[in-house]
C-alpha positions in Angstrom: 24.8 -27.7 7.6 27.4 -26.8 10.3 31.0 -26.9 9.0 33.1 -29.7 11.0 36.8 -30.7 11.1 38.0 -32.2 8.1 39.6 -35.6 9.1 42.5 -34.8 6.5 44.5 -32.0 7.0 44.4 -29.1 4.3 41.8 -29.6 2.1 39.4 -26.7 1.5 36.1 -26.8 3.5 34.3 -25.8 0.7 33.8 -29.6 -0.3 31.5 -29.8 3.0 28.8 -27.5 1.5 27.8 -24.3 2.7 23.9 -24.0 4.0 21.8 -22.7 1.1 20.5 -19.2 1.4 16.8 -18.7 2.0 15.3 -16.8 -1.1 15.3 -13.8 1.6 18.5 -13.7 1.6 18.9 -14.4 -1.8 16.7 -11.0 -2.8 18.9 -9.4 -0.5 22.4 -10.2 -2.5 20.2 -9.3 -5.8 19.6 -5.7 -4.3 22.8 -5.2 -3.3 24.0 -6.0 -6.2 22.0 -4.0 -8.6 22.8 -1.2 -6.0 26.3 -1.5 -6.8 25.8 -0.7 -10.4 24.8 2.9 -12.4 20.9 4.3 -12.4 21.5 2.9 -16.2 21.7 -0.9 -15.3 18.4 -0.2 -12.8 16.8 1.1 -16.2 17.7 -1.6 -18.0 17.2 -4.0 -15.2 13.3 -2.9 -14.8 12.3 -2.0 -18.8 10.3 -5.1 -18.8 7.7 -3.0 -16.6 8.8 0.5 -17.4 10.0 1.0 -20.8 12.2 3.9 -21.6 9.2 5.5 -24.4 6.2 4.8 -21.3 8.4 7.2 -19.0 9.3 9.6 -22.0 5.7 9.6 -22.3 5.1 10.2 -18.7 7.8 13.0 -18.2 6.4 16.6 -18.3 10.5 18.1 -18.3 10.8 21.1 -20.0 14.1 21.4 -19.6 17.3 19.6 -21.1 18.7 19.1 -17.3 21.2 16.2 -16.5 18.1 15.7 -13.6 15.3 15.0 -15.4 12.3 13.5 -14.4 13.4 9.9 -15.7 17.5 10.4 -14.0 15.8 11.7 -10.8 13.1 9.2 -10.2 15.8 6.0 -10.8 18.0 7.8 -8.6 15.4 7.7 -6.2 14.3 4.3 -6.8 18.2 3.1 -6.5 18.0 4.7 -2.7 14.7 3.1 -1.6 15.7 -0.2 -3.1 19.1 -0.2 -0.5 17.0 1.1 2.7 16.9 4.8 2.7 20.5 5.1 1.3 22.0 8.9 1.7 20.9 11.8 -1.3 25.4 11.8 -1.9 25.4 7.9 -2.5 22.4 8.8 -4.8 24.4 11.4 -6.9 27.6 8.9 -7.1 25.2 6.5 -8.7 24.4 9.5 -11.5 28.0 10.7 -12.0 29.0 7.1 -12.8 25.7 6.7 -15.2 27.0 10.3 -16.6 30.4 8.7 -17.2 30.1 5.3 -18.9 27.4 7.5 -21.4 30.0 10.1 -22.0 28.1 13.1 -20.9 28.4 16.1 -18.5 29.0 14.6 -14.6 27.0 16.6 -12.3 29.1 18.0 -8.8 29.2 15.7 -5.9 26.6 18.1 -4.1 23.7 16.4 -3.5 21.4 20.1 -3.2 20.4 19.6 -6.8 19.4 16.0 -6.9 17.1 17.3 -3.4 15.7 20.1 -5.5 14.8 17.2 -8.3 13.2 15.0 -6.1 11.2 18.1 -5.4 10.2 18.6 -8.9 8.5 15.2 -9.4 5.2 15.8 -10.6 2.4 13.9 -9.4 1.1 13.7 -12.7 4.1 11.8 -13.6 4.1 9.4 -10.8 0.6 8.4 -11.2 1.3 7.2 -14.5 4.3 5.5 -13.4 2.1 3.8 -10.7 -0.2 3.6 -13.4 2.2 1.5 -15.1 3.2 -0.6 -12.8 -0.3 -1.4 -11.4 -1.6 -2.2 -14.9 1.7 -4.7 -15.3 1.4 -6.7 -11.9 -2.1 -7.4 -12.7 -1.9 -8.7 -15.9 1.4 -11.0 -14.8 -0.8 -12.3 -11.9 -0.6 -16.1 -11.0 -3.5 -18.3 -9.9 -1.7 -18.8 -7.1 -1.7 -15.2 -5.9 -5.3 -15.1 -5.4 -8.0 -16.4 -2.8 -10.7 -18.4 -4.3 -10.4 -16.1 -8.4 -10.6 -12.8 -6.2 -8.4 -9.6 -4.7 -7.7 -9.1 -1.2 -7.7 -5.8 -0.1 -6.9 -4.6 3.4 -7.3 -1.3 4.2 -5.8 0.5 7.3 -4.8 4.2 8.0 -1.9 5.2 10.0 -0.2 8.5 11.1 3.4 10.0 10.7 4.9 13.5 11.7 5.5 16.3 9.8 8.5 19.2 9.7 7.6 21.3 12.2 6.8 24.1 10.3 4.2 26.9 10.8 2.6 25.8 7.0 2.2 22.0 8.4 1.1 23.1 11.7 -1.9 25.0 10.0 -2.8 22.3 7.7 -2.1 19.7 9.7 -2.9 20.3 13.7 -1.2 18.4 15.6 -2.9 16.2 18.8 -4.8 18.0 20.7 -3.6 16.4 23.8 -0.1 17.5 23.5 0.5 21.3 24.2 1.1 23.9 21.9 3.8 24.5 20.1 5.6 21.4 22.4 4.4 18.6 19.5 4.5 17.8 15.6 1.7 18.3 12.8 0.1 15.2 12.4 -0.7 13.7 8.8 -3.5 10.7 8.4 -3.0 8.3 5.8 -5.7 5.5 4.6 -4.8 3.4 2.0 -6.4 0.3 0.6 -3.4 -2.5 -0.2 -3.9 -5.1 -3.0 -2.6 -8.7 -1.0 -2.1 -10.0 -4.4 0.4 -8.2 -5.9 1.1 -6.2 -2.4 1.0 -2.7 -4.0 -1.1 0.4 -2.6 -4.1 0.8 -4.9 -5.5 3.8 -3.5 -5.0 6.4 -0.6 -6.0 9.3 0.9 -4.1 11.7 3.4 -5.3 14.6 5.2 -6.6 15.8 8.8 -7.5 13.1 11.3 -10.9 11.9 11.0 -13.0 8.4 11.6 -11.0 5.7 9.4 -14.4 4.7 7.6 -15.0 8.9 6.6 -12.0 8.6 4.9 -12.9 4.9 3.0 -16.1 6.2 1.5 -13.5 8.7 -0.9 -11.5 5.9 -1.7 -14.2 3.5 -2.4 -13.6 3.7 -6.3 -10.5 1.8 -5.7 -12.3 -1.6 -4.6 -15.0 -3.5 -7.8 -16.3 -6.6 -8.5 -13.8 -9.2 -7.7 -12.1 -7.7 -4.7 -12.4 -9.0 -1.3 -12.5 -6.1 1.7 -10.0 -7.1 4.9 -10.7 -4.4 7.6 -11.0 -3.9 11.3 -14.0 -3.4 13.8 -13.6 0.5 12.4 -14.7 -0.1 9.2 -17.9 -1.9 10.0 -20.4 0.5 9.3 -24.0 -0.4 7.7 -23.6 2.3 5.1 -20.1 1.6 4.0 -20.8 -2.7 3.7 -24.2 -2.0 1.3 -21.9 0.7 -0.6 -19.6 -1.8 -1.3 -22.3 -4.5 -2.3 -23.3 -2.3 -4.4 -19.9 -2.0 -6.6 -19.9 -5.8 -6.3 -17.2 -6.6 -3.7 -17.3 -8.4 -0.5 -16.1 -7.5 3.0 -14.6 -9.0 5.9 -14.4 -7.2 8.8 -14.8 -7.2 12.8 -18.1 -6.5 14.4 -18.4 -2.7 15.8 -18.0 -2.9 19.3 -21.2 -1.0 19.4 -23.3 -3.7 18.1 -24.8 -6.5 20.7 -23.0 -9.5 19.7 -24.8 -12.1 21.4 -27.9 -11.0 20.4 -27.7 -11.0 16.6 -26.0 -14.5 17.2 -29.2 -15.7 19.5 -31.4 -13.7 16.5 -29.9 -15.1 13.4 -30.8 -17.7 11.4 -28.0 -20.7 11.5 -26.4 -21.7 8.3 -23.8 -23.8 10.1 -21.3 -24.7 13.3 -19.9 -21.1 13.5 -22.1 -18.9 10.7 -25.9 -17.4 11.1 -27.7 -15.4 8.9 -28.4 -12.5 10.8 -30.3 -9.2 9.6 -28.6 -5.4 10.1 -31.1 -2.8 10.7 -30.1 1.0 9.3 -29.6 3.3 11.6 -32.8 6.4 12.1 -30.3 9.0 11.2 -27.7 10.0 9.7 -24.1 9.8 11.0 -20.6 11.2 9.9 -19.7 8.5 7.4 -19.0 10.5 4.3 -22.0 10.4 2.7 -24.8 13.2 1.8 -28.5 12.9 3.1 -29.8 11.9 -0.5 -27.6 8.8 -1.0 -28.7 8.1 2.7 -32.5 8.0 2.1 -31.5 5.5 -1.3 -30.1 2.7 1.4 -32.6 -0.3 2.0 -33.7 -0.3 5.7 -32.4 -3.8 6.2 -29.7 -5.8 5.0 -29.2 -9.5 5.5 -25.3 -10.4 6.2 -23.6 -13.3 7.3 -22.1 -13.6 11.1 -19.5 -16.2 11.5 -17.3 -17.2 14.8 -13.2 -17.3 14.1 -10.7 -17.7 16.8 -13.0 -16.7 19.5 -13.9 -13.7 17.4 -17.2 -12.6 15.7 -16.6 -11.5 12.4 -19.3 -10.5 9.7 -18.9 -11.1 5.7 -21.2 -8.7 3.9 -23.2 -11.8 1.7 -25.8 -13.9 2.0 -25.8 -17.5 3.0 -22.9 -19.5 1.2 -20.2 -16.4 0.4 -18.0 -18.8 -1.7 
């Protein structure tokens, strides 16, 4: 509520009332605050999901170094969880953990946390992911999913890399921009659980179709999940592949496929829905797949066509999907 002129001189205008925070704001203040404090209070703060013995477990350091794996990843984590925050605020963090345990303070430089950061293992990050992953999903509220099932949407992007002559060769860059006057390129695809809004699965590397790069990651969707995706995804192949592992898809319908015709075709279930039958195509395309797991797929497949917001989207199941 807006603060107004007391009719009494002099007394505080805290009696008004302040306007309550939003719970954004309120996550905000909680961040800032643990961000205040030593990497030893962020340990302590998360050991509900990543106990001290699950990351000793994890750790593959050799070495006796004041930045181990465990130091170096919640020094990291301390600079994600404040926006980016600089490698020196990073190291303060450390030398005041160092301090209220009584051991060696490292120097102010921040070249040896950069060199730790470098060390992570992967292996040790998967299992922290591991972790985590394992914890959000057994903490899951009704609430948090659609109908008893997963969303997952799955998307890929692009981001630059250093401009070095190692990146360049791995990773091209566009071939519409000159060379040697542009970036290398990286592709990522990842498939994000809605529920508990973590990235389940992804896959960088050169740029290639958005589907090509689904059929690798196609272990990270099961029974139980829901598919979101664009008109890219919506490939015959890739929706009976993902019958088969028991999930469902929603998805646009390719731009490539006659709309109004399947509609006119297709048997009507309701208002907005028909039952219409896919076709597969007489060869096979780039989707990822080799010419034996090509001649398995059946030569039809019956999916359902429905009409949202002016749009024509298709849900890989037969007449009543819920």
């Amino acid at each position: 509520m807006p603060l107004i002129q007391s009719f009494i001189t002099g007394l505080s205008t805290q009696l008004q009332g302040r306007v309550p925070l939003s719970s954004e704001d309120k996550q905000k203040c909680l961040i800032r605050e643990i961000c205040k404090q030593s990497i030893c209070d962020l340990g302590n703060l998360f050991s509900f999901v990543l106990p001290l013995h699950k990351m000793q477990e994890a750790s593959q350091s050799a070495r006796n170094r004041i930045y181990n794996e465990i130091v170096t990843f919640w020094a990291w984590f301390g600079q994600i969880l404040e926006g980016n925050q600089s490698c020196t605020k990073a190291v303060a963090m450390v030398q005041s953990w160092c301090k209220s345990a009584d051991v060696e303070i490292p120097s102010a430089g921040s070249s040896a946390f950069c060199r730790a950061r470098q060390r992570l293992s992967l292996k040790f990050l998967d299992k922290i992911e591991g972790y985590v992953q394992r914890f959000t999903r057994k903490h899951l509220r009704e609430g948090q999913l659609w109908h008893g099932l997963y969303l997952k949407a799955v998307d890929s992007t692009s981001f630059k890399l250093s401009d070095e002559e190692a990146n360049q060769k791995e990773y091209p860059q566009p071939s519409a921009q000159k060379k040697g006057c542009g970036f290398p390129v990286m592709y990522v695809t990842g498939v994000l659980c809605l529920a508990t809004g973590q990235f389940i699965k992804s896959l960088a590397g050169k740029r290639t179709h958005d589907a090509c790069s689904l059929f690798k990651l196609l272990h990270g969707v099961g029974k139980g999940d829901v598919v979101l995706a664009d008109r890219a995804y919506c490939s015959y192949t890739l929706i009976y592949l993902l019958l088969q592992q028991g999930a469902h898809s929603i998805m646009r319908l390719h731009q490539a496929r006659n709309a109004k015709q399947l509609w006119k075709s297709g048997k009507k279930l309701g208002q907005s829905s028909r039952l219409v039958t896919l076709r597969k195509s007489s060869k096979l395309c780039r989707c990822g797949i080799s010419q034996e797991q090509w001649d398995t797929l059946p030569r039809e497949m019956e999916v359902r066509l429905s009409k949202s917001l002016g749009k024509i989207v298709m849900e890989k199941e037969k007449p009543c999907m819920w």
